[in-house]
C-alpha positions, 0 to 999 in steps of 0.5 A: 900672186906667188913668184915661183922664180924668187923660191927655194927648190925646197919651198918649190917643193913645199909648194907642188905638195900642198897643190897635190894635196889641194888637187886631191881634196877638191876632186874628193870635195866634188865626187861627195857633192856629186854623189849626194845629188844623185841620191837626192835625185834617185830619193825624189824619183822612188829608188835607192840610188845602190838599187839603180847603180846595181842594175848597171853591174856587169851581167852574166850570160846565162851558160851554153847549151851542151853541143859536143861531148867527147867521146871517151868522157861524156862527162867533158863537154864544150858548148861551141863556143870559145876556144875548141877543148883539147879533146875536140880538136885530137878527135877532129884530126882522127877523122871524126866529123863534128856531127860524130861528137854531138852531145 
């Protein structure tokens, strides 16, 4: 065993350094073992395993259904959900009702 009270800071140093790279090596060592268990195990089951891990990806809402559409734009639309557009809001405060601005 190594009697880190004997040492130099330097050697103290040299020591934390080579831990740090030892650390690393061993994680790396261990995501590549990993990883290759897991194609293994995807192969034995009939897949690919970057067809399984893209089937995890995030996946994207299809888009809202127009609700409203302004009334000076009717090209400038908000579907009702998030946050209320600019133009929503000034024509809500003018007195128009929300039945007023739909699409």
């Amino acid at each position: 065993m190594v009697d880190l009270n004997s040492m130099s800071l330097k050697e103290l140093k040299e020591l934390q350094s080579q831990v740090a790279k030892a650390i690393a090596s061993f994680e790396d060592r261990k995501k590549l073992e990993t990883l290759a268990k897991l194609r293994e195990l995807a192969r034995a089951e009939g897949f690919a395993l970057e067809e399984l891990t893209s089937l995890t990806a995030t996946r994207k809402r299809a888009p809202s259904a127009v609700t409203y559409a302004n009334p000076a734009n009717p090209a400038d639309t908000w579907s009702g959900r998030g946050r209320k557009p600019r133009w929503f809001i000034e024509a809500i405060n003018a007195g128009k009702s929300r039945d007023d601005l739909l699409a």
